[in-house]
DOTORMI-922495 format. One line per 4 residues: number of its first residue (from 1); for each residue x, y negated, z of N, C-alpha, C, O. Coordinates in Angstrom, 2 decimals, decimal comma. Atoms other than C-alpha are relative to their C-alpha. Example, Ala and Ser with C-alpha at 12.3 -4.5 7.8 and 13.67 -1.06 7.14 Angstrom:
BEGIN
1> 0,89:1,19:0,00:12,30:4,50:7,80:0,90:-1,20:0,00:1,94:-1,18:0,66 | -0,82:1,19:-0,06:13,67:1,06:7,14:-0,77:-1,09:0,73:-0,26:-2,20:0,90
END
This chain:
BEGIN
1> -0,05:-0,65:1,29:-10,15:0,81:33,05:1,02:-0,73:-0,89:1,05:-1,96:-0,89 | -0,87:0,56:1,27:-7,37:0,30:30,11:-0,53:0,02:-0,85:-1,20:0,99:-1,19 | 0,08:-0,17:0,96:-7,81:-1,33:27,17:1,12:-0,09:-1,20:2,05:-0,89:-1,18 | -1,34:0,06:0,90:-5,54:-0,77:24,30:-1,04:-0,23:-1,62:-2,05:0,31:-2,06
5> 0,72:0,39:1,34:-6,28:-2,58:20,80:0,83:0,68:-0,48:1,94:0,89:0,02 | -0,99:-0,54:1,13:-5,02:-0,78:17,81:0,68:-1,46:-0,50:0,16:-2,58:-0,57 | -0,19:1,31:0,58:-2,58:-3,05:16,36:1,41:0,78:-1,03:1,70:1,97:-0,94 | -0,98:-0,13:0,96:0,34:-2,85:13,72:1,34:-0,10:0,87:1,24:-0,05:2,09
9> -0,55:-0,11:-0,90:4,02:-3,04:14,58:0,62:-1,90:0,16:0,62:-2,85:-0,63 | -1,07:1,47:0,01:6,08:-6,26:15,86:1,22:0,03:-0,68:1,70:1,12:-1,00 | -1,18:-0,30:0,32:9,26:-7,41:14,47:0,71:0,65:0,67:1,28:1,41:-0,11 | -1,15:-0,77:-0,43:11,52:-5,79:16,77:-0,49:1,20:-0,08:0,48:1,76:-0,59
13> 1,06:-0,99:-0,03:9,20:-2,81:16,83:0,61:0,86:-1,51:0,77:2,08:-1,58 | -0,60:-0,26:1,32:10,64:-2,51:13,10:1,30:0,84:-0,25:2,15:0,15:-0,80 | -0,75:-0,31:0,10:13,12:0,03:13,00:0,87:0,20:-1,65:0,09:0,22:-2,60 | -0,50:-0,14:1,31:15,42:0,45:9,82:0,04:1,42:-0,37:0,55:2,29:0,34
17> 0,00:-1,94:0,11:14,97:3,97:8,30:-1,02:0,31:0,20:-1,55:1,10:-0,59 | 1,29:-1,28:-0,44:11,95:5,10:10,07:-0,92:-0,44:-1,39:-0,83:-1,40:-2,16 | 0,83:-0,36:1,02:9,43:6,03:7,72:-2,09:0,56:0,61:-2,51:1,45:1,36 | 1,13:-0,28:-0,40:5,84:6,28:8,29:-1,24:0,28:-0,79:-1,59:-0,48:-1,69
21> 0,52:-0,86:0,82:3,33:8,64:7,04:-1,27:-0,51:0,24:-1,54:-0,77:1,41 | 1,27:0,67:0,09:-0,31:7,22:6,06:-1,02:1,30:0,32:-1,58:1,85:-0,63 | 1,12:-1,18:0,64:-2,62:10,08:6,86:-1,88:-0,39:0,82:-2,09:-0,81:1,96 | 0,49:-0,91:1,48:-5,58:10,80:5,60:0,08:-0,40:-0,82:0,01:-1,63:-0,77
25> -0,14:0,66:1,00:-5,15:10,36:2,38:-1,18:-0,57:-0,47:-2,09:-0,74:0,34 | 1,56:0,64:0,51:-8,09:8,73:-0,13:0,17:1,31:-1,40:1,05:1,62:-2,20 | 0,05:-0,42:1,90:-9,09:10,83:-3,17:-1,25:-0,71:-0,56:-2,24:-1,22:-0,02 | 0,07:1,57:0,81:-9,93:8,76:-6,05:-1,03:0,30:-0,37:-1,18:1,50:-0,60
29> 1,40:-0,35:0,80:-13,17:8,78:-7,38:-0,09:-0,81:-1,28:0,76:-1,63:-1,65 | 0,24:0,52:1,56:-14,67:7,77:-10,89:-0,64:-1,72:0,76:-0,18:-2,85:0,56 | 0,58:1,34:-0,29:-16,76:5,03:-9,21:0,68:-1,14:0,64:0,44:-2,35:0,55 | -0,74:0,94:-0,13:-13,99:3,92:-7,43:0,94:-0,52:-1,42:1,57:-1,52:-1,06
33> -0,43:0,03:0,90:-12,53:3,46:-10,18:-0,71:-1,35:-1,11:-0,13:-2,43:-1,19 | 0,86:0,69:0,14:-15,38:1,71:-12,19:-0,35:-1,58:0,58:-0,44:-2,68:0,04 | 0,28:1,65:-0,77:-16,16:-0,96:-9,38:1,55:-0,49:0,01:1,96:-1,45:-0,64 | -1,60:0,91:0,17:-12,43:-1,77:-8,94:0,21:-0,79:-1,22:0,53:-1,98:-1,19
37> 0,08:0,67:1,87:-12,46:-2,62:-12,96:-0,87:-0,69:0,07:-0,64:-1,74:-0,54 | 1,15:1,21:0,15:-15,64:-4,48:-12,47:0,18:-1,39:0,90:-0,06:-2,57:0,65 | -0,53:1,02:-1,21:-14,51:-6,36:-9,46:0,89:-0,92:-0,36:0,90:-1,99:0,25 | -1,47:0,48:0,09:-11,16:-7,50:-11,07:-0,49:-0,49:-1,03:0,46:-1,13:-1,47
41> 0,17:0,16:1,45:-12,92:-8,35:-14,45:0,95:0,99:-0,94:1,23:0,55:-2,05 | -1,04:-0,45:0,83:-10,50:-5,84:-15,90:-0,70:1,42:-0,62:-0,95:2,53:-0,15 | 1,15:-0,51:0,91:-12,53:-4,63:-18,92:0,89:1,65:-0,92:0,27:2,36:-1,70 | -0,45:-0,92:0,59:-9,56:-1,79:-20,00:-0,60:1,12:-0,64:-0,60:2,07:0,14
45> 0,36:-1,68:0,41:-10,86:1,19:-21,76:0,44:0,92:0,25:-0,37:1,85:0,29 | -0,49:-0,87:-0,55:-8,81:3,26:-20,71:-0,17:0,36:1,43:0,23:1,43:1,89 | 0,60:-0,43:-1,29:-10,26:3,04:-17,19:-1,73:0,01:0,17:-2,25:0,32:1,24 | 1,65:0,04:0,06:-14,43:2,64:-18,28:-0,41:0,75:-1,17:-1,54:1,09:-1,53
49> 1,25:-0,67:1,10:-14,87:4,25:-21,10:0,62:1,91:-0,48:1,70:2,07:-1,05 | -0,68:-1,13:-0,13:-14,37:8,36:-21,13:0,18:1,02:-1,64:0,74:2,06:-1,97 | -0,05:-0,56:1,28:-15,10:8,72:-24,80:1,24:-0,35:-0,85:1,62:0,30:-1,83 | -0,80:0,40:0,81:-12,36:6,62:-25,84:1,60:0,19:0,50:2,64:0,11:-0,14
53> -1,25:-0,67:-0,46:-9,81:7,77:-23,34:0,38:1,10:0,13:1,42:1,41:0,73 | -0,15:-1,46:0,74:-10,39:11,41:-24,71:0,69:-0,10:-0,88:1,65:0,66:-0,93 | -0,70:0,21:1,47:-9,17:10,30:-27,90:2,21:-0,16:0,25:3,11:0,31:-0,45 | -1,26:0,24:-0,75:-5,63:8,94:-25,47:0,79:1,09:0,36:0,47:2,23:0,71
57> -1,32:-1,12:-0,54:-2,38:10,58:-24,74:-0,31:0,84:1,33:0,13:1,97:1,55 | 0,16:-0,21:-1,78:-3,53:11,03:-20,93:-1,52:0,87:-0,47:-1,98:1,60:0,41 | 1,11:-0,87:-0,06:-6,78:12,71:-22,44:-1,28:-0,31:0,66:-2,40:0,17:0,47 | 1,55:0,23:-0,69:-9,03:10,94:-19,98:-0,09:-0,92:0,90:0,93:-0,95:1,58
61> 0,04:1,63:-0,98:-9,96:7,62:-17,80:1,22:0,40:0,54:1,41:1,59:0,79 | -0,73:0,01:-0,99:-6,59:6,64:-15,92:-0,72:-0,81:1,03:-1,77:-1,41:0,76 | 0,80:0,77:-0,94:-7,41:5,04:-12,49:0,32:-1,34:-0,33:1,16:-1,34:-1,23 | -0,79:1,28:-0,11:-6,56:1,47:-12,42:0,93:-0,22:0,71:0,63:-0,12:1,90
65> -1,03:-0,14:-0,68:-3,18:1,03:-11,29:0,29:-1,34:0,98:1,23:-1,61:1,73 | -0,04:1,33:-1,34:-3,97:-2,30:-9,30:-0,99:0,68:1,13:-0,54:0,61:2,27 | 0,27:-1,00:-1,02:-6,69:0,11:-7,33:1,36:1,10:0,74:1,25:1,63:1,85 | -0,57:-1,08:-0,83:-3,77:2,40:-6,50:1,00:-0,52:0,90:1,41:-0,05:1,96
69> -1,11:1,16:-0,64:-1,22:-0,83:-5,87:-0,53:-0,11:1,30:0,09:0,19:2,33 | 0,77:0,23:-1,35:-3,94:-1,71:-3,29:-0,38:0,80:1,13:-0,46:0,48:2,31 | 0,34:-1,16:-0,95:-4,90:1,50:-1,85:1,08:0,34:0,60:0,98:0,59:1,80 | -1,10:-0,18:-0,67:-1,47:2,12:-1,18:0,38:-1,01:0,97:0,55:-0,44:2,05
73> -0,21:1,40:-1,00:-0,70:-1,34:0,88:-0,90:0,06:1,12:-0,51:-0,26:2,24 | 1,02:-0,25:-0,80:-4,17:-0,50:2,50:0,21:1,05:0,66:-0,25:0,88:1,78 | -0,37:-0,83:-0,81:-3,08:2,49:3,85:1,09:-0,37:1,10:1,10:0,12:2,23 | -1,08:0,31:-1,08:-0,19:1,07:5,66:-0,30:-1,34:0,78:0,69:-2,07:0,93
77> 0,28:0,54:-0,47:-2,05:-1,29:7,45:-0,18:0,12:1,52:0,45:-0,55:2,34 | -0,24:-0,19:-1,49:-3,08:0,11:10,81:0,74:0,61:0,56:0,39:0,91:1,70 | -1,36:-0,26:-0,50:0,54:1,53:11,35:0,91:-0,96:-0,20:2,07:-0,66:0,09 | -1,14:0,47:0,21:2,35:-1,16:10,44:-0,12:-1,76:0,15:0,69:-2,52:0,67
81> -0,23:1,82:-0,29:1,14:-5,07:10,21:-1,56:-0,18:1,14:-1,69:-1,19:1,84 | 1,41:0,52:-0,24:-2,69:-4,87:11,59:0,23:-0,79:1,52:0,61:-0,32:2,60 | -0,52:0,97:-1,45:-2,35:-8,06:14,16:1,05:-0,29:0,16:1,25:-1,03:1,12 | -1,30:0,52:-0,02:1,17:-8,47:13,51:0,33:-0,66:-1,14:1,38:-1,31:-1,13
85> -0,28:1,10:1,36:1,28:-10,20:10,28:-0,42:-0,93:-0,25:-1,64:-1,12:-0,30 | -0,26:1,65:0,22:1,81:-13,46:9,64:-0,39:-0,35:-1,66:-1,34:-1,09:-1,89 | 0,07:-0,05:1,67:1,91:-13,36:5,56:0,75:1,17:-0,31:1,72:1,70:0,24 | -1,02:-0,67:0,94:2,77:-11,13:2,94:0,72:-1,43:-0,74:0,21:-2,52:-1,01
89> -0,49:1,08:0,89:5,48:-13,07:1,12:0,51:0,40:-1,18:0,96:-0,47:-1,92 | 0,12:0,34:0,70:5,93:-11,00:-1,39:0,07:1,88:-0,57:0,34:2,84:0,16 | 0,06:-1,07:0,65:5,62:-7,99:-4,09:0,91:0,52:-0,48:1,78:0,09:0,28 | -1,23:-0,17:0,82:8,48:-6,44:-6,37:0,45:1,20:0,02:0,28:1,98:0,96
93> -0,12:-1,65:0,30:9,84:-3,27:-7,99:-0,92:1,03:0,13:-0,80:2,18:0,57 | 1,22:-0,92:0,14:6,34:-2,22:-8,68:0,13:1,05:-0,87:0,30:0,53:-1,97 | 0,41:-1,06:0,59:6,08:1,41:-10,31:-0,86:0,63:0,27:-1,50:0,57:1,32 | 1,40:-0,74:0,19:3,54:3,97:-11,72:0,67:1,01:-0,57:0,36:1,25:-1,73
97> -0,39:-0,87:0,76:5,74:6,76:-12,37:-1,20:1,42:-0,94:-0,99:2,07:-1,97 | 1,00:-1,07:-0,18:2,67:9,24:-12,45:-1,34:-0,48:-0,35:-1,82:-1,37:0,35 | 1,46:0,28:-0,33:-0,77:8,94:-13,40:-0,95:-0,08:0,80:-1,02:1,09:1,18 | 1,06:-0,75:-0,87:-3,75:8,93:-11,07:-1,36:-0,04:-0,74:-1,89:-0,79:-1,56
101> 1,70:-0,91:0,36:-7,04:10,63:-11,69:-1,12:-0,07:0,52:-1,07:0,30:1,69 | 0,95:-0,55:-0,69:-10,20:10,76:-10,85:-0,06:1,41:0,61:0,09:2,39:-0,13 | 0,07:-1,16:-0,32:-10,57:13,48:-8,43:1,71:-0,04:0,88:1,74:0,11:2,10 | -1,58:0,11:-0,54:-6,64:13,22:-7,40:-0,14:-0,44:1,70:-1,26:-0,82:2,03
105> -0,38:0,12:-1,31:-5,45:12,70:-3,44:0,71:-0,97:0,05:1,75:-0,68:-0,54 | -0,75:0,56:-0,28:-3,94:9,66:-2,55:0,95:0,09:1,07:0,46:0,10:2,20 | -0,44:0,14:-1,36:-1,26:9,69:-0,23:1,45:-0,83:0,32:2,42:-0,59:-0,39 | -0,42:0,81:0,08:0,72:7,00:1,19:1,44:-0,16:1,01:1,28:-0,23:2,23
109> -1,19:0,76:-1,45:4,35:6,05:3,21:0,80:-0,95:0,23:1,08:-1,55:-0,80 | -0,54:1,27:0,61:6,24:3,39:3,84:1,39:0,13:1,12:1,47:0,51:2,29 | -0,99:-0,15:-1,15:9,63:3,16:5,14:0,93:-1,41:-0,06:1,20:-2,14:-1,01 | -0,11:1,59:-0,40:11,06:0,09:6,92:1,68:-0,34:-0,67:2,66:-0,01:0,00
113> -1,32:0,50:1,43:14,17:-1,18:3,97:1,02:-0,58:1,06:2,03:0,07:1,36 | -0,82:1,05:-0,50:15,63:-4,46:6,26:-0,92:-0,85:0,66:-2,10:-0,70:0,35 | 0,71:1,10:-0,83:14,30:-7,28:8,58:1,29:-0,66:0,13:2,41:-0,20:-0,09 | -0,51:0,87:-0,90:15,67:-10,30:10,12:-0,68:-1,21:-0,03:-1,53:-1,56:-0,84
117> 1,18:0,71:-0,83:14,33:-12,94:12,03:0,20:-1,45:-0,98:1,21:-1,82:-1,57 | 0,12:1,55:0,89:13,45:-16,41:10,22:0,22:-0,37:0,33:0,14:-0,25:1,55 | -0,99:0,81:-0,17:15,44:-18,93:9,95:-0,85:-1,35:0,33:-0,42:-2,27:1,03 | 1,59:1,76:-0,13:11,95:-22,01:9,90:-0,80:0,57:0,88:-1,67:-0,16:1,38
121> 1,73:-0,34:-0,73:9,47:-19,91:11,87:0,53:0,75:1,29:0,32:1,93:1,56 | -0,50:-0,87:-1,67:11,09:-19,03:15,45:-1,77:0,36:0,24:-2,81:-0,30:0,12 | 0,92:-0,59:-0,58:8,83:-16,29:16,79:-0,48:1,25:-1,34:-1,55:1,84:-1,48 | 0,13:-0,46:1,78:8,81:-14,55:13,27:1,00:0,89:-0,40:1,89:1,17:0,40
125> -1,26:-0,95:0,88:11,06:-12,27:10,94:-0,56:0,66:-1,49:-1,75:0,92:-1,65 | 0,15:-0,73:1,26:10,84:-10,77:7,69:0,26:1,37:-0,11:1,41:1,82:-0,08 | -0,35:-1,61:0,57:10,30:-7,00:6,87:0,08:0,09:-0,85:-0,61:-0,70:-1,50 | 0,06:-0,46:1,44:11,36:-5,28:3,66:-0,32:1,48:0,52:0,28:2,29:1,23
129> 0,22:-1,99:0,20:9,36:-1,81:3,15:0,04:0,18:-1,47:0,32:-0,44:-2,50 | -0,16:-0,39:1,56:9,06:0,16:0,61:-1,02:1,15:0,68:-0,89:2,07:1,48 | 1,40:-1,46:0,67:5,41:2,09:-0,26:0,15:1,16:-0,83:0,38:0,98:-2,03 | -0,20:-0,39:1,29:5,66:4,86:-1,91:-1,46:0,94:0,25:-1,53:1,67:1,23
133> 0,81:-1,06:0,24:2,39:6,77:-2,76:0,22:1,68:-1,23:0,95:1,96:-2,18 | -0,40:-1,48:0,64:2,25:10,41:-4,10:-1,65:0,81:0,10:-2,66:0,54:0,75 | 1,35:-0,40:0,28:-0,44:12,66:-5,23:0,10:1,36:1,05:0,83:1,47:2,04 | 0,37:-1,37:-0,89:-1,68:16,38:-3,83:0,86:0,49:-0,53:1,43:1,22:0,28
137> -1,14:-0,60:0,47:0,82:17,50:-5,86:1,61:-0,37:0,74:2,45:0,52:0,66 | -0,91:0,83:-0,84:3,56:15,52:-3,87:0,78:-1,00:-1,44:1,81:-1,66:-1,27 | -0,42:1,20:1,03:4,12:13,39:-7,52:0,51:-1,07:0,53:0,60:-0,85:1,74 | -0,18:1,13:-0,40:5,18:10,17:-6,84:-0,80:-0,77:-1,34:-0,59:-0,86:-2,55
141> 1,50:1,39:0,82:2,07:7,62:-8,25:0,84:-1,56:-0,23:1,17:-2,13:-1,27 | -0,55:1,36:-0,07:3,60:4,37:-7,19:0,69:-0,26:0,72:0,68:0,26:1,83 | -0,88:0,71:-1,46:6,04:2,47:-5,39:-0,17:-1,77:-0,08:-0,77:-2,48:-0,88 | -0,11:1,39:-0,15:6,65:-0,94:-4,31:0,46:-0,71:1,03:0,12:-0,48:2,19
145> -1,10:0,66:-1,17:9,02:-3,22:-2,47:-1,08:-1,03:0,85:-2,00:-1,68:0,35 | 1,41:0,88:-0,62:6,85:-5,09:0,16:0,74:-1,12:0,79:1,43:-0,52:1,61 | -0,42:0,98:-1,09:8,18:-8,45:2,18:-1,05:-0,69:0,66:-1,90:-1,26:-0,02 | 1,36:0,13:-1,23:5,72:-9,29:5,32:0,68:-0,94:0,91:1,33:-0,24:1,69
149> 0,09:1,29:-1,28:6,40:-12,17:7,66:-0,58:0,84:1,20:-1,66:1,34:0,87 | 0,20:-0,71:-1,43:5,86:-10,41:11,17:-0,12:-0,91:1,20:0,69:-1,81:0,99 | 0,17:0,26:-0,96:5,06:-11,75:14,27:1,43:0,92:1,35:1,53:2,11:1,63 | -0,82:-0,69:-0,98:7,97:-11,09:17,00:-1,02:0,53:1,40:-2,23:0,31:1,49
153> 1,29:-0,49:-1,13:6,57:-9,24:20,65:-0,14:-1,60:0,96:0,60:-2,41:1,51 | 0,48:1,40:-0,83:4,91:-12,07:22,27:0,81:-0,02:1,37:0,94:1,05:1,97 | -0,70:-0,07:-1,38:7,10:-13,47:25,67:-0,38:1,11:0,96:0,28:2,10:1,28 | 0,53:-1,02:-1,56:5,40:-11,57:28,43:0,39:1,57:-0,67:0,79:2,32:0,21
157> -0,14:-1,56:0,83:5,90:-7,98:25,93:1,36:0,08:0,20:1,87:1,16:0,47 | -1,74:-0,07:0,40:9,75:-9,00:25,61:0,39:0,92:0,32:1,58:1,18:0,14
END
């Protein structure tokens, strides 16, 4: 019998260009919403309280935009690092062009920017992606530049 682990991709595995589509998406709920803000200590009103973000331009709770930072990164996990990552090293050119909602569709892709192999960590390399989530509407929610430390294909894979 074969077994095959799900796993993320290797550095060489990393093509430049390709693009990879997160599916299913998440839609957002109020409670997610709620515990994420409670979790983070992040007491905003504009994401807990619905009387006072009636009164707001947006008309009504936004989600928390570190829940959507995260949900998005979380989606591109078992296509892209799960078992192949070494570290994230790092975040940058975070946007929120778009609101998200309770009730809204998350949906997530990420397409592979640049790599090359490290210069201190033979066996290693650096990816640059780029996340971009989008709603049911095909909006664009968020983006974000991602750099990941990778694992090259182990000898015997070469």
């Amino acid at each position: 019998m074969t077994e095959i682990v799900q796993r993320g991709l290797y550095y060489e595995e990393c093509e430049i260009g390709a693009r990879y589509l997160h599916r299913p998406g998440r839609t957002v709920t109020e409670a997610d919403n709620i515990l994420f803000s409670a979790l983070t200590m992040n007491t905003q009103a504009l994401h807990l309280d619905a009387a006072y973000s009636a009164t707001q331009p947006f008309g009504k709770p936004l989600m928390n935009s570190m829940w959507t930072l995260s949900t998005l990164v979380g989606m591109s996990v078992a296509q892209i690092t799960q078992g192949t990552l070494v570290a994230q090293l790092g975040l940058s050119e975070i946007s929120f062009p778009h609101p998200v909602f309770a009730g809204d569709t998350l949906y997530g892709d990420t397409e592979i920017v640049s790599k090359r192999l490290s210069r201190s960590r033979p066996g290693q390399g650096l990816v640059t992606m780029t996340h971009t989530g989008r709603n049911q509407d095909d909006e664009v929610v968020a983006t974000v530049t991602r750099v990941a430390l990778m694992w090259c294909l182990p000898k015997e894979d070469a």
